[in-house]
N, C-alpha and C positions, 0 to 999 in steps of 0.2 A: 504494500500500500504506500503509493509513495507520500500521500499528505492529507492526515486525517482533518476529516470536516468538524465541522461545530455543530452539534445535535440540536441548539437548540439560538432561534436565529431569532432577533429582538422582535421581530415583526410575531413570534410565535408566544413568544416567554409568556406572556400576559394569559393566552389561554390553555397554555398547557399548567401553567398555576393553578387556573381557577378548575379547570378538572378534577386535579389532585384533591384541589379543598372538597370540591362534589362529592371524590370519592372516598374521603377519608377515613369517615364510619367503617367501608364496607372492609377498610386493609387494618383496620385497628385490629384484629384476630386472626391476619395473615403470617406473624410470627412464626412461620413453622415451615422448617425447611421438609420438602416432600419428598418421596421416595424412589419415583421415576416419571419421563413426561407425560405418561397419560393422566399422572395425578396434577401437574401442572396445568394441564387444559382442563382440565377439570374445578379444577379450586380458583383459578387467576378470577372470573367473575369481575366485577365491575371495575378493580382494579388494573385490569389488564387493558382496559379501553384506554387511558390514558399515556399507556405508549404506543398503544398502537395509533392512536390519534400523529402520538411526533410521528410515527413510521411514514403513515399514510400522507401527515400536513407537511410533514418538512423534509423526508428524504428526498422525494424525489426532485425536490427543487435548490437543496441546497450542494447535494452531492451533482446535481449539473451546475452550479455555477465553480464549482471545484475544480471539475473537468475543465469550466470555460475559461478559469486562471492561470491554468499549468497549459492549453490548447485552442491551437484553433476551432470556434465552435463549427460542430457540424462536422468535422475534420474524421480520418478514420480513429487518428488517437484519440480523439474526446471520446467517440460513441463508445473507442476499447478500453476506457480507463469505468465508465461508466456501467461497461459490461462485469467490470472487474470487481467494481465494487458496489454493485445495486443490491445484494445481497445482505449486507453486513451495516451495522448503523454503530459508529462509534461514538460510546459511553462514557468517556474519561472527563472528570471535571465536571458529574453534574448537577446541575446548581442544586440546593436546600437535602442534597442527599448522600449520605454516609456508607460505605457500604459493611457491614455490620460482620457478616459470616457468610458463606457460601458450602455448596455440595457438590458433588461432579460425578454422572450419572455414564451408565456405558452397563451394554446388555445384547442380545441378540435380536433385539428389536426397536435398537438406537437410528434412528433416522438422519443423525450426522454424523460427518465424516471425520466431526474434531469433538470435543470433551464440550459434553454440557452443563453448565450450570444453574441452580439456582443462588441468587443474593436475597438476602433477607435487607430491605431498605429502610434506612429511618429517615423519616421529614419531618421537619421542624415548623412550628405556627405561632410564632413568636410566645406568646403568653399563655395559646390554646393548649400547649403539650407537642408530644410526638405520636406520631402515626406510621404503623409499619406496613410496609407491600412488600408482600414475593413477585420478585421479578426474575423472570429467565435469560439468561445471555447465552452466548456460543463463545469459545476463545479460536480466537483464527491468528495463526503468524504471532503469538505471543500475548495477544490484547484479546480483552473482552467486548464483546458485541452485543446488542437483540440482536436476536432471528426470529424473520416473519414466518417461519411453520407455526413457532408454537404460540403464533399471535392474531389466532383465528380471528374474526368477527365475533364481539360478545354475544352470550347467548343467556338468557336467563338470569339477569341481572337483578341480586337483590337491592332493592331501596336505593338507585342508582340517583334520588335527589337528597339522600341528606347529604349536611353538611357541615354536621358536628356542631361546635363551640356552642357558646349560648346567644338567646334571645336580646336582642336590644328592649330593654323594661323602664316602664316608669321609675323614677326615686323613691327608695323604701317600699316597695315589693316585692313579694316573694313567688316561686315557680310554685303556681298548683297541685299537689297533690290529691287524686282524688282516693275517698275513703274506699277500703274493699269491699264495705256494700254499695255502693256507687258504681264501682267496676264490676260487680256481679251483673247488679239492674240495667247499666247500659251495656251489655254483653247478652242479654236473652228478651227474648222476642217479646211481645204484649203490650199496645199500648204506647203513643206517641212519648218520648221522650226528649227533654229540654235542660239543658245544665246550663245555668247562669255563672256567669266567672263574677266575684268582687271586684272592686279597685284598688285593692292591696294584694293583686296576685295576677302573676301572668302566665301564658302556655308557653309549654317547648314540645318537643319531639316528644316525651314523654307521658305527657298529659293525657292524655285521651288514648294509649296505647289499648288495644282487646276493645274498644267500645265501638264493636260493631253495628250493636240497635241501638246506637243515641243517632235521635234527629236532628236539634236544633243545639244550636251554640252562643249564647248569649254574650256576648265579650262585654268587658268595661270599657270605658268612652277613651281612656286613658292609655290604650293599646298603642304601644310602641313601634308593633313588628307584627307582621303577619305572612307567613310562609304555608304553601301545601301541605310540606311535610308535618304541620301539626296534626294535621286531621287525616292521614296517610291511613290508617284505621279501622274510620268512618265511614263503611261504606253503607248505611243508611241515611247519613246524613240530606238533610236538605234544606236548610239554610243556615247560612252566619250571619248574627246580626248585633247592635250595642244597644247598653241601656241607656245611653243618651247620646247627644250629638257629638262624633268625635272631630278632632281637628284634623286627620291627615287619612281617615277611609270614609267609604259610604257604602251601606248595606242596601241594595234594590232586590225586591222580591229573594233576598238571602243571599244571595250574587254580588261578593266583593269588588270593590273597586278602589282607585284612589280614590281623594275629595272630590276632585272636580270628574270625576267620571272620565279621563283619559286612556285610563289605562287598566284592563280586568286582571284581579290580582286572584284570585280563587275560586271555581265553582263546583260547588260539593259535590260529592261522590257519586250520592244518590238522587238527587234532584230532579226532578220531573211534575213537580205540582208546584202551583202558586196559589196559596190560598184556599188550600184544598180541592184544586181545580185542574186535572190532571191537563199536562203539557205535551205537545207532538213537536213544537218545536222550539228553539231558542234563536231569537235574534238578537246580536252583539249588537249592545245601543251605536248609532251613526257617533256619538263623541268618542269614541273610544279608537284611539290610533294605535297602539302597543296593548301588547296582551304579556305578561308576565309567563315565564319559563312555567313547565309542568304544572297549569292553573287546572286541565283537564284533567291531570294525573290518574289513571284508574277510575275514571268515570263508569257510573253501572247503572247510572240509570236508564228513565224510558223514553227518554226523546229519541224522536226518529229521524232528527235534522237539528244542524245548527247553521248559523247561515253568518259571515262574515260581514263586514261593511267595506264599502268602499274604500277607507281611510286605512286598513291594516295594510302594513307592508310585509311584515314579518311574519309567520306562521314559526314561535319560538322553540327554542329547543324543548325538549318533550312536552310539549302541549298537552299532544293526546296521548301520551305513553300508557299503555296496555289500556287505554280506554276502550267501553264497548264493550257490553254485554252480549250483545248478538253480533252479526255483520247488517243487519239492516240499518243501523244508523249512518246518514248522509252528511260529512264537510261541505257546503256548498261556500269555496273558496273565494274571492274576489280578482275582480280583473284591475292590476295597480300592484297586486301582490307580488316581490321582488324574490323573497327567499322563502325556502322552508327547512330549517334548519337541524341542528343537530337532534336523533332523538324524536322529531316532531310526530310521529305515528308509530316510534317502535313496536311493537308487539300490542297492535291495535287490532281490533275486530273490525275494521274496515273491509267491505270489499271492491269499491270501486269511486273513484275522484279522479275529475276534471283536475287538469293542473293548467291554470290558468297562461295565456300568452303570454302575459308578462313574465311571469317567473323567469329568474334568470342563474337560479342555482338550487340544484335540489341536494344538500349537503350530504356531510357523512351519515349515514346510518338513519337517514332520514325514517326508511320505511323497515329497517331490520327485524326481521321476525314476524311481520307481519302477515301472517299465514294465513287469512282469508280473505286476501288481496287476490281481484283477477282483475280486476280491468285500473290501468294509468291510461287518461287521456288525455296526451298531449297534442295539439294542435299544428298543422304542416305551418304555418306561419307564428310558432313559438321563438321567442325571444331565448332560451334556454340555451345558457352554455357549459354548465358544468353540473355533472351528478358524482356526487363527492365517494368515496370511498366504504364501500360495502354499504351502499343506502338503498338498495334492493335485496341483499343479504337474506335468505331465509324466508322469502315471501315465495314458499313452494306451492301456492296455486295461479301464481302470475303466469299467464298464457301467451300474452303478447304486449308490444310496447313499440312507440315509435320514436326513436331517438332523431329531431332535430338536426338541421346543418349546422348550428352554432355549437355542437359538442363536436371537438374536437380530440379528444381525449375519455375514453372510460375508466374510471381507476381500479386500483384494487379491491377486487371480493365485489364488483360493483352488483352482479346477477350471481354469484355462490349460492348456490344451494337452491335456484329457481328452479324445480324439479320439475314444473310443467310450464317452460317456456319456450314454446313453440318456433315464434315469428317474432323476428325481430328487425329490421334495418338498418344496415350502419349507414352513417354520413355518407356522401361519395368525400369528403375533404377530411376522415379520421384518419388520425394522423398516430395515436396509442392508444392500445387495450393494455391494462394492468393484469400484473399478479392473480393468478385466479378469480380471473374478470367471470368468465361465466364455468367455471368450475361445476361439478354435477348440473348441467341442465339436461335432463336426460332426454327430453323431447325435441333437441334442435336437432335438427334431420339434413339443412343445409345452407352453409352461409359461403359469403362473397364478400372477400377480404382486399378492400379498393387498392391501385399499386401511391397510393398515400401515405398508408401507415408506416411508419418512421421505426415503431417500436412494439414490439408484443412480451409480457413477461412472462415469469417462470408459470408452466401448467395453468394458461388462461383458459383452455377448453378440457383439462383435463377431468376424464370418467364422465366423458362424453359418447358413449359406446354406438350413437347410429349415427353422428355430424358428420358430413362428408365437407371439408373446407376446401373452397375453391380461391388462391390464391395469385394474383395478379402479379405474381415476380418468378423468373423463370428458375431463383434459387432463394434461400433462404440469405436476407441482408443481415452483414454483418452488427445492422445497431443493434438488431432484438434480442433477446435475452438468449442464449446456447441450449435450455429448457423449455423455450417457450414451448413444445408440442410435445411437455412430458404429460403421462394417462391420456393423451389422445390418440382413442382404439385407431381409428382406419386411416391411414396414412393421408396427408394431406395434396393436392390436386394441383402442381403448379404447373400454369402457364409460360408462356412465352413471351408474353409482354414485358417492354423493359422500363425498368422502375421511371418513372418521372427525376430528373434531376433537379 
């Protein structure tokens, strides 16, 4: 290697922090070094999105400006320094993290070629305490690495929005404790239930834990902080509301918001009646421009639509995370809409959304898990240029999809695990398919690979057992990855056309 990169690149820093803080809960009991890599993919859980995030946000753009330092870009040496080290993401020097202990794993069912290990990681939160993750490396040439094998796409992520420390509270009071006949009664069934908070007491994460049948939540006027994760729980709930007028929220029909109604900060679990008057749909008031991270969170109620306003740009990171009781509930998105971000449908009972022309980025893991997903409808005249890295991931009833000419790039894990995706299109102007781009899709029968594509990585089509790929270069170019056609059963189909210069 002749000149290791920077993991972690200032334009990044800021949110791969704030992941870490996300996920810190979930790595506070990842202390324990494991026994070999099946228990690593097994255990990483929420903690592991976090690097794979740097893998996904910042390899591949940092390790090409590397190349572009030491090389003419575009040159055979950039795309072979590129080649050389797409694989391996150097570790050394990373920021808030110690490295504590490590293991080094080797068997007959070791999947690398060099010693693997796990680190047990400490990170620091100034005043919060420390918090530890298992991370996996590889040691390549002497130095420690990740490697993306064992940095799947998250899959069943627990409580992937706390975020640990404590609540911002009024002066002189204290975090609620509720009694254990309190926690009995709002935990079994019978009987509308409503717990009033004092003004000498505030919620955390704690409060309301097991109180599955509490409905209503009274807060005091003098609420500091309000987050999802208090009522993460609740999944009867159906309204939050105060006992008198507060300065900095406003409760409508139970349905948080800031003061001035800008911005929806929470909408209970179970929510479907206003007034004892059951609801089919929800319309986001026209004021409200921003919607607050995981305000959806495990929504279970009965609406059968929520309907956006024109003013939302953002559809935030996990909005609707594992929302949706059935798949019959409808997003009816907005046209104006620019992003849909990290998280935002993970493992939602959606089956089918409009994604409006405008949108111009469907992020990471936008749609991960989403398993009763069959129809994305995108529009031939979509604004859309980038679908972030494993953000169809695991949505194994998606059948078809039309990817845009403004995507020029698929990344990694972007269709992994689409087991029923049939029909797809590429750009004519794509130019890279990532890293087990469409890895297990077992219904792609036959695609046509434009002489564009600049780049393909390791096992994009792999344990793709009927795909016949038809490729527009009359040999395989030297930038793509030396694996890109590892597990692709039937040999691929090259042409004779010669690549576009």
């Amino acid at each position: 290697m002749k000149k290791p990169f920077k993991l972690f690149s200032k334009k990044y820093f800021i949110v791969f922090l704030s992941v870490i803080l996300a996920l810190g809960i979930i790595g506070a009991s990842a202390a324990i070094i494991l026994s070999n890599s099946d228990d690593i993919v097994k255990n990483f859980q929420g903690q592991k999105l976090a690097l794979e995030l740097c893998f996904a946000g910042l390899y591949e753009e940092d390790i090409a400006k590397v190349a572009e330092s030491t090389y003419p870009k575009d040159s055979p040496e950039y795309y072979n320094y590129i080649e050389q080290n797409r694989d391996t993401l150097f570790v050394e020097n990373m920021p808030l993290c110690t490295i504590t202990e490590f293991a080094v794993y080797s068997g007959a069912d070791h999947k690398h070629t060099e010693a693997e290990a796990s680190f047990t990681v400490r990170h620091t939160f100034g005043n919060e305490g420390e918090q530890y993750l298992e991370v996996c490396f590889v040691k390549h040439n002497g130095k420690w690495y990740l490697t993306p094998e064992v940095l799947p796409s998250i899959i069943g992520a627990v409580n992937p929005i706390s975020q640990g420390g404590v609540a911002n509270h009024a002066p002189n009071t204290t975090p609620l404790v509720l009694t254990s006949a309190e926690k009995l009664a709002y935990s079994t069934g019978g009987g509308y239930k409503t717990h009033t908070v004092g003004q000498d007491h505030y919620v955390n994460n704690q409060t309301f834990e097991g109180c599955t049948n509490l409905h209503e939540i009274i807060l005091p006027s003098n609420t500091q902080e309000i987050r999802s994760e208090f009522f993460a729980d609740c999944s009867s709930l159906v309204a939050v509301s105060f006992d008198d007028e507060s300065d900095l929220f406003t409760s409508i029909d139970g349905v948080l918001y800031n003061k001035d109604v800008t911005k929806l900060i929470y909408f209970p679990r179970g929510k479907g009646v206003v007034n004892t008057i059951p609801q089919d749909e929800f319309h986001i008031p026209n004021t409200v421009i921003a919607i607050e991270g995981w305000a959806f969170f495990n929504y279970n109620g009965q609406l059968k639509k929520i309907v956006f306003p024109a003013s939302i740009k953002t559809v935030p990171q996990g909005a609707f995370y594992g929302a949706f009781s059935t798949s019959s509930t409808q997003v009816l998105l907005n046209e104006g809409l620019k992003k849909i971000d990290t998280f935002a449908f993970a493992y939602s009972f959606i089956q089918s959304i409009n994604i409006p022309k405008s949108v111009i980025e469907i992020n990471v893991e936008a749609f991960v898990g989403a398993s009763t997903l069959h129809n994305v409808i995108i529009p031939e005249d979509s604004a859309l240029q980038t679908i972030g890295s494993a953000a169809f991931n695991g949505a194994n009833n998606l059948y078809s999809i039309y990817i845009p000419q403004g995507v020029t790039k698929i990344e990694n894990w972007a269709f992994d695990g689409c087991h029923n995706l049939s029909e797809i299109t590429l750009p004519e102007n794509i130019e890279s398919i990532g890293m087990f781009a469409f890895r297990d899709c077992y219904n792609l029968i036959e695609l046509t690979l434009p002489s564009s594509i600049k780049y393909i990585g390791k096992g994009a089509f792999c344990g793709n057992n009927i795909l016949t790929l038809h490729i527009n270069f009359s040999s395989q170019p030297p930038s793509w990855h030396k694996n890109w056609d590892y597990g692709l059963r039937i040999p691929a189909v090259w042409d004779t056309i010669t690549p576009s210069s």
